[in-house]
PAFITOR-842637 format. One record per residue (C-alpha): x, y, z. Coordinates in steps of 0.5 Angstrom, whole numbers, padded with zeros to 4 digits, always signed. Layout:
BEGIN
XYZ...
This chain:
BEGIN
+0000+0000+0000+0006+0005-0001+0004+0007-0007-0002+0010-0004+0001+0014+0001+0007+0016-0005+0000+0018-0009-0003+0021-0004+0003+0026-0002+0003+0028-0009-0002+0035-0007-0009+0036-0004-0012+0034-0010-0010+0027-0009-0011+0027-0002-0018+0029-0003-0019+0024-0008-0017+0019-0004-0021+0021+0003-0027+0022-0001-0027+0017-0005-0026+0012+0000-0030+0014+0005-0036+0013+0001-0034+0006+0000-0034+0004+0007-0041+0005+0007-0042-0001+0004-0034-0005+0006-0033-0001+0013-0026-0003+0013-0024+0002+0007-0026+0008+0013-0019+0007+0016-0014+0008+0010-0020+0014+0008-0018+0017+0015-0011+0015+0015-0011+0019+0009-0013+0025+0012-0008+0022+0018-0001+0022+0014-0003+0029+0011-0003+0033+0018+0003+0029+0021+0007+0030+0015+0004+0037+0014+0002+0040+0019-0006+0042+0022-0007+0048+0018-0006+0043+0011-0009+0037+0014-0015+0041+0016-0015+0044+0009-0015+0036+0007-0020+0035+0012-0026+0040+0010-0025+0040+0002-0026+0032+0003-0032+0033+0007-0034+0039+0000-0032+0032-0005-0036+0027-0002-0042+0031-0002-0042+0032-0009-0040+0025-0010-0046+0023-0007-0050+0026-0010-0049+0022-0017-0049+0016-0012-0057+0018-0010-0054+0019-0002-0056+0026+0002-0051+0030+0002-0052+0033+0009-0050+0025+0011-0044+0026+0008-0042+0032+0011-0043+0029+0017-0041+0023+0015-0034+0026+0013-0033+0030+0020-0035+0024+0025-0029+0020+0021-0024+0025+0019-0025+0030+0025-0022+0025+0031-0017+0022+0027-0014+0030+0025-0014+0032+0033-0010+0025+0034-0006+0027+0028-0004+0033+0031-0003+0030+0038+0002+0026+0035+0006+0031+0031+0007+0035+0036+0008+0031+0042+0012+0025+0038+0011+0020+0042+0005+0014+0039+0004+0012+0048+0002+0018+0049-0003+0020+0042-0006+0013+0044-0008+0015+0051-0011+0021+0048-0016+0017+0044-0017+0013+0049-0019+0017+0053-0024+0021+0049-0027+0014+0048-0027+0014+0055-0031+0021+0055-0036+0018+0049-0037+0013+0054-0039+0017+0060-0042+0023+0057-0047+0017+0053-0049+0015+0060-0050+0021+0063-0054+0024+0056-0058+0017+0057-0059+0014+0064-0061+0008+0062-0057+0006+0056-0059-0002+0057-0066-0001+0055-0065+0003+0049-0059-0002+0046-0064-0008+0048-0070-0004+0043-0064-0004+0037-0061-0011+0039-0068-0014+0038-0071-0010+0032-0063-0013+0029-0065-0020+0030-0072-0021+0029-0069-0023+0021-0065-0028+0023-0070-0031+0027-0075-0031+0022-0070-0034+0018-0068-0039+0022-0074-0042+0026-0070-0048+0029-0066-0043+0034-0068-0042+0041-0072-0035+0040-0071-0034+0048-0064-0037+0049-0063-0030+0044-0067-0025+0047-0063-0027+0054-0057-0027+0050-0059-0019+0047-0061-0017+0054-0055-0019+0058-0049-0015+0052-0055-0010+0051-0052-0007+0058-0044-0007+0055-0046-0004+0049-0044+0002+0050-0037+0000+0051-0036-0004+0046-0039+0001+0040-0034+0005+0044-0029+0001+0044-0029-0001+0036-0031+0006+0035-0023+0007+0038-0019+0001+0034-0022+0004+0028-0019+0011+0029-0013+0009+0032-0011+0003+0026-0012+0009+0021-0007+0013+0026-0002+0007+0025-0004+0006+0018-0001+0013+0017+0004+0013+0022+0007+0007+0018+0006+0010+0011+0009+0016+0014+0016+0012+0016+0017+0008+0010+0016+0014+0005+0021+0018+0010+0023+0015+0015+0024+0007+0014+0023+0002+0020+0022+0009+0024+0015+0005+0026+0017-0001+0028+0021+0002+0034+0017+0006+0035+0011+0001+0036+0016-0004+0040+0017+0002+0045+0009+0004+0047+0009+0004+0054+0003+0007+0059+0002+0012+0064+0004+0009+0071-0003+0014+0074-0007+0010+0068-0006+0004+0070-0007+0004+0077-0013+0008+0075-0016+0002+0071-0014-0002+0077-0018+0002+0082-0025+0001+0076-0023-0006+0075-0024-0006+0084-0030-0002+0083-0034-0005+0077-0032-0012+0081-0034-0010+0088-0041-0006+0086-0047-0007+0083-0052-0004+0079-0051+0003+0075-0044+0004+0077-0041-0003+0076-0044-0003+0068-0041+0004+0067-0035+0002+0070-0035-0005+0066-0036-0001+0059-0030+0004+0061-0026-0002+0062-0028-0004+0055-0025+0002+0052-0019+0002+0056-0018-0005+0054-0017-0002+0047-0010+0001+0050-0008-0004+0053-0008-0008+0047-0003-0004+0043+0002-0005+0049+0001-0012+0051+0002-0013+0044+0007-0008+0043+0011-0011+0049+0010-0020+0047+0012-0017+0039+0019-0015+0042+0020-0020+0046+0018-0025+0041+0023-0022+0036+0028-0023+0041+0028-0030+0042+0031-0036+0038+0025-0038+0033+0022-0030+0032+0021-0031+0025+0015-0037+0027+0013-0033+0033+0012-0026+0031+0007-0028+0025+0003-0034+0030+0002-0028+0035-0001-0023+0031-0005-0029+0027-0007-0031+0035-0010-0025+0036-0014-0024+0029-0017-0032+0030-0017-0033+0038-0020-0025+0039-0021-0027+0047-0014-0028+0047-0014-0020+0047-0016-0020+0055-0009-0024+0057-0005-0020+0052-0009-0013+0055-0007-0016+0062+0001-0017+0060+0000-0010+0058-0003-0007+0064+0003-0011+0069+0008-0008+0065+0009-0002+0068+0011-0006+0074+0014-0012+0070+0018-0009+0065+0019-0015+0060+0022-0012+0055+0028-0011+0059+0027-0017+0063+0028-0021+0057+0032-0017+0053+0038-0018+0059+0037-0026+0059+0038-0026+0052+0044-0022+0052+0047-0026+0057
């Protein structure tokens, strides 16, 4: 995908063209709405705020005429433009000026953890409104399929209606933060080759971060009602930061072992096949702070 970013630093018009084009086409293949974002992304960390913005709204301006042709509103692609190309902007200029991937991730992280609070407070009971949605959801697979439980469903729908918040959030976050790093890797193998790689092996969180998820981790475990359900969907959120660190942390501990070539692949291909694998992966991330492993392991290794 080099070549798209080398198209892409071409000018604005290029730019543009991508972000526009590929963000109208995740509405029918999601996926397409990182490297759209990531486009946006790479302009402002390689150009600037002021450029990325110019980038940003032009784009919002293109999709709207294209959607015209499309047959979709174009109030929708506006809004649409700002929602996806906006939050990764702010997270672009976070990194370009403070330098360090840790502290961007974090941000964004956060601000999911904003999203999350701020939806409890606009919606006090936020588990009746996603049971109505889950339930409109899956009244066609049922009618589809007459042979599966009906009420085994409807529990089912019930019980993740309560962490719904959370997990919108969270995909919502993993979204933004991989068209991040997509641009951050682009932005590295145009001018500054491996860069990322270092970059994304050194991640590391704040000790006050993880002691703060600690005390909600207590909390959502130790209370009930409103306050654990709002404590468990902030941990969804975090769990996304710890993610990238645990990952971050196994990765170069891998590397640095006999057999690294086969280790480093089935770790990522465990992440992607195994997706429950991610709560120990997010734990070692957490421990981190504490445990240290990369240099635990990077020291036995050198003996």
């Amino acid at each position: 995908m080099q070549f798209l970013a080398a198209y892409i630093m071409k000018g604005r018009l290029q730019a543009m063209t991508v972000a526009a084009a590929l963000a109208l086409l995740s509405l029918a293949f999601p996926p397409a709405s990182i490297v759209s974002s990531a486009s946006v992304a790479l302009v402002t960390l390689r150009r600037g705020a002021k450029e990325g913005l110019y980038v940003l709204l032009f784009s919002c301006l293109a999709a709207a005429v294209l959607s015209v042709f499309l047959k979709i509103g174009y109030q929708f692609a506006l809004l649409y433009g700002l929602v996806l190309w906006m939050p990764i902007w702010l997270i672009s200029i976070v990194l370009r000026e403070g330098r360090h991937l840790g502290v961007a991730i974090e941000i964004a992280v956060l601000l999911g953890v904003v999203a999350v609070l701020g939806f409890y407070l606009y919606q006090p009971q936020p588990a009746q409104l996603w049971d109505g949605v889950l339930t409109t959801m899956m009244q066609p697979m049922l009618a589809a399929r007459p042979d599966v439980p009906a009420e085994d469903v409807r529990h089912s729908a019930q019980v993740f209606a309560h962490f719904m918040t959370g997990a919108i959030a969270a995909g919502s976050v993993y979204s933004l933060l991989f068209g991040l790093f997509l641009a951050r890797w682009w932005q590295a193998a145009l001018y500054n080759p491996g860069g990322f790689r270092s970059e994304f092996l050194t991640l590391k969180s704040h000790a006050k971060l993880a002691m703060a998820t600690i005390v909600i981790i207590a909390v959502a475990t130790l209370a009930s009602g409103v306050l654990a359900e709002v404590c468990w969907n902030v941990l969804l959120v975090l769990l996304v930061l710890y993610t990238f660190i645990g990952t971050a942390v196994l990765h170069a501990c891998f590397a640095v072992m006999k057999g690294s070539r086969f280790m480093v692949p089935f770790l990522y291909l465990t992440l992607v096949v195994i997706p429950h694998v991610m709560v120990i992966i997010a734990l070692c991330g957490l421990t981190d702070n504490w445990l240290d492993l990369r240099k635990k392991i990077s020291n036995q290794t050198a003996e």
